[in-house]
C-alpha positions in Angstrom: -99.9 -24.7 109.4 -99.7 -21.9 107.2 -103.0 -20.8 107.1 -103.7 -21.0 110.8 -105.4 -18.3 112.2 -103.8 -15.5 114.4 -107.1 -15.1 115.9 -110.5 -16.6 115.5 -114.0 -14.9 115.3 -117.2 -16.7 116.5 -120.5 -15.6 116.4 -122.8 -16.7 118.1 -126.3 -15.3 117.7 -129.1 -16.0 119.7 -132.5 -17.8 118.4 -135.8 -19.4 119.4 -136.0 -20.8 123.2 -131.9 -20.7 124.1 -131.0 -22.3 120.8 -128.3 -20.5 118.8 -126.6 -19.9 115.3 -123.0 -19.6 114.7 -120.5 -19.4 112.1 -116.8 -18.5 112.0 -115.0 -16.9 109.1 -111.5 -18.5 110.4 -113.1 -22.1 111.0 -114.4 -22.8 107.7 -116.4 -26.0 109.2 -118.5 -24.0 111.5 -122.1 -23.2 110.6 -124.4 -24.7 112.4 -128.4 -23.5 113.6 -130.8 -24.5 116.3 -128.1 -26.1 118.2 -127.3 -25.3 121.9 -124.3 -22.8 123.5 -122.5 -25.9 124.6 -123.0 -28.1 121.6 -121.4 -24.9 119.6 -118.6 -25.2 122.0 -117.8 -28.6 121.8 -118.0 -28.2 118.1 -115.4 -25.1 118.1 -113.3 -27.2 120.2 -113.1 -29.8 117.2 -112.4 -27.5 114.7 -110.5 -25.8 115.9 -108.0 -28.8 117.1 -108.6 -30.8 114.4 -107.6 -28.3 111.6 -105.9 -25.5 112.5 -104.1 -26.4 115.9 -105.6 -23.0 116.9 -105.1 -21.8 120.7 -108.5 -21.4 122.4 -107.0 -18.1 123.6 -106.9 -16.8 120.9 -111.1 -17.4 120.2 -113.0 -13.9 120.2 -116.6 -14.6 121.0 -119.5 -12.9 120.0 -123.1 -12.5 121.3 -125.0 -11.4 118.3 -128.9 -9.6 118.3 -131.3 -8.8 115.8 -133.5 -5.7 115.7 -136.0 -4.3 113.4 -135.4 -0.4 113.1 -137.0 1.4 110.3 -137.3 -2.2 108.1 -133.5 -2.5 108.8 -132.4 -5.7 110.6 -130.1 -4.5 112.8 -127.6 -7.1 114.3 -125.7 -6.0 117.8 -122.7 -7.8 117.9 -121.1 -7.9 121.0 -117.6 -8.8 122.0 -117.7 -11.2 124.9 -113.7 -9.9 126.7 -113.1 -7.7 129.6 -114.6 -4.7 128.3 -118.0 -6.2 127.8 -119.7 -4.0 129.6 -118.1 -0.5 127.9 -119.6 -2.2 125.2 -122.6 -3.1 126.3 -122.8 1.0 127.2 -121.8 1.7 123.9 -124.9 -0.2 122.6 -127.3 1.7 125.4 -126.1 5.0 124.1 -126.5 3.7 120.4 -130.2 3.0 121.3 -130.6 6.3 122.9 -129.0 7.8 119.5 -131.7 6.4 117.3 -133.9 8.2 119.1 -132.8 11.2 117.9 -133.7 11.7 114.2 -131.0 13.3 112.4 -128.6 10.5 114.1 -131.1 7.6 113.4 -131.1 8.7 109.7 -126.9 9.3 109.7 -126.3 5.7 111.2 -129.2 3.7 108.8 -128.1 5.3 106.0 -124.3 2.9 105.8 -125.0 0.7 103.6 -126.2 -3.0 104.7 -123.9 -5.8 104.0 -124.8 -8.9 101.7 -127.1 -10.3 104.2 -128.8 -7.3 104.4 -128.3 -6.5 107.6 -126.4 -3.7 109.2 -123.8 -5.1 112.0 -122.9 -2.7 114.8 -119.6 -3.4 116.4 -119.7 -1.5 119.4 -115.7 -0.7 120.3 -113.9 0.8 123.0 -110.7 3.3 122.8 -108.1 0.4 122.8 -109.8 -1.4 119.8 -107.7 -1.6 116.5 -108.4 -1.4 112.7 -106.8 -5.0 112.9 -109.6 -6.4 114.8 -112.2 -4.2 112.9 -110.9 -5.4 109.4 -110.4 -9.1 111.2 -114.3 -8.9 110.5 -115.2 -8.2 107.2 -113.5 -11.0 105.0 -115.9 -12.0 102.1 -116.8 -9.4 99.4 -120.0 -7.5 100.9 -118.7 -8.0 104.6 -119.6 -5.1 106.1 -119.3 -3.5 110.0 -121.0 -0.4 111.3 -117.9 0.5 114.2 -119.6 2.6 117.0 -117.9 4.2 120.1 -119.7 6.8 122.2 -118.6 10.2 122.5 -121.3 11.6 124.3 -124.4 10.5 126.6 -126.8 10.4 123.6 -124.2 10.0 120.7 -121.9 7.8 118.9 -118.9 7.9 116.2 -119.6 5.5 113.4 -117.5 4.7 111.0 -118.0 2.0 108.4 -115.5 -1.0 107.5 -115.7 -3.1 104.3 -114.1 -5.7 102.7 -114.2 -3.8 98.9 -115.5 -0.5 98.1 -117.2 0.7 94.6 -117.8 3.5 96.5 -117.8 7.9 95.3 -117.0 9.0 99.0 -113.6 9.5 101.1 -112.3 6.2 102.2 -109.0 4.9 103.6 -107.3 1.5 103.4 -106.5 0.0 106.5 -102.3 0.0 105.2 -102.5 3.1 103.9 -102.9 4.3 108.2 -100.2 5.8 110.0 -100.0 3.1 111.9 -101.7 0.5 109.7 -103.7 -2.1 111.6 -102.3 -1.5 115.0 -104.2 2.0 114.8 -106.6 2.2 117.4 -110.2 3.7 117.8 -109.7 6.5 119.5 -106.7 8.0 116.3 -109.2 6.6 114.3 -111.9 9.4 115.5 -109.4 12.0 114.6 -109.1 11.0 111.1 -111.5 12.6 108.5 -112.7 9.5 106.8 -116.0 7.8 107.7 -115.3 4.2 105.8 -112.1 1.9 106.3 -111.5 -0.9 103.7 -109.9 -4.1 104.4 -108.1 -3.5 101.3 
C-alpha cells in the first residue's frame, strides 16, 4: 500500500493497577484505555496486519510516564530497543537536572503540546531527526528531545510539527544531512527547536 508505514510508533502508557493506554499515530485504529499489555498486543498485531501489511520489526515501542513538576504533567517516554537503558540514564540525569533551578526553569519553560503536556524523549548519540520528527505528526505535536551531556545536565532541544514561533528554528530538510542527521551533529547546531516542516 501506498501509505504503509516505514515505521510504526506505539505508546504505551501506564495506568491504574497494570492496565494501560495506547495509541499509534501510524495505526489509525489504535486507541484504546484500561486494557491490558497483551490485549494492546494482540490488537497491534490486527492492525497492523489487517491494514497496512506492516512488518512487526519495524514497531518502535514506548513506555510512557506521567509526572507532576511545577503543575506541568510531564510524560517520560521511553524507547523500549537496545539502548533502553542509556535512556533510562538519560531520564535519571534529567531528574537530577530539575533539581537544579536555573535548568528546571530552562526545560519547563518549552512550550507544552496540545495535550498539555510536555513529552521528554530521552535520546542517545545514534538517534536521528528522522525518528525525532517521526513523532510529532498532528498540528500541536510536540517532543522535548533530551540527551545528557553531563552528570547533572542535559541538552534539550524542542521538535514540533508547525511553529508560529519569534525564536531561531530549523526545518528538519533544511539539515545538512536532513533527517538522517543524528543527535550528537544536532548538539553542535545553534538552534534549540526543529520543525517537522
Amino acid at each position: 500500500m501506498s501509505d504503509r508505514p516505514d515505521r510504526v510508533h506505539v505508546y504505551v502508557r501506564t495506568e491504574i493497577e497494570e492496565k494501560v493506554s495506547a495509541w499509534s499515530p501510524q495505526l489509525h485504529g489504535l486507541f484504546v484505555a484500561d486494557w491490558s499489555i497483551a490485549e494492546v498486543g494482540r490488537l497491534v498485531a490486527e492492525i497492523a496486519r489487517a491494514e497496512y501489511q506492516a512488518d512487526p520489526d519495524n514497531f518502535l515501542w514506548y513506555d510512557e510516564r506521567i509526572d507532576d513538576v511545577d503543575d506541568y504533567h510531564l510524560v517520560r517516554r521511553l524507547l523500549m530497543d537496545k539502548h533502553a537503558e542509556d535512556r533510562l540514564q538519560a531520564l535519571r540525569i534529567l531528574d537530577s537536572s530539575l533539581q537544579i533551578r536555573r535548568q528546571r526553569d530552562e526545560i519547563l519553560s518549552y512550550p507544552r503540546d496540545r495535550a498539555n503536556e510536555l513529552v521528554i524523549v530521552p535520546c542517545v548519540g545514534a538517534d536521528s531527526a528522522g525518528w525525532l520528527v517521526e513523532q510529532v505528526t498532528e498540528p500541536g505535536d510536540a517532543i522535548l528531545a533530551i540527551t545528557p551531556v553531563t552528570d547533572s545536565t542535559v541538552w534539550a532541544m524542542q521538535v514540533v510539527n508547525s511553529i508560529e514561533l519569534s525564536v531561531p528554528y530549523r526545518y528538519v530538510t533544511d539539515l545538512v544531512g536532513g533527517p538522517e542527521t543524528t543527535v550528537t551533529e544536532l548538539m553542535e547546531t545553534p538552534d534549540r527547536i526543529l520543525v517537522r516542516g
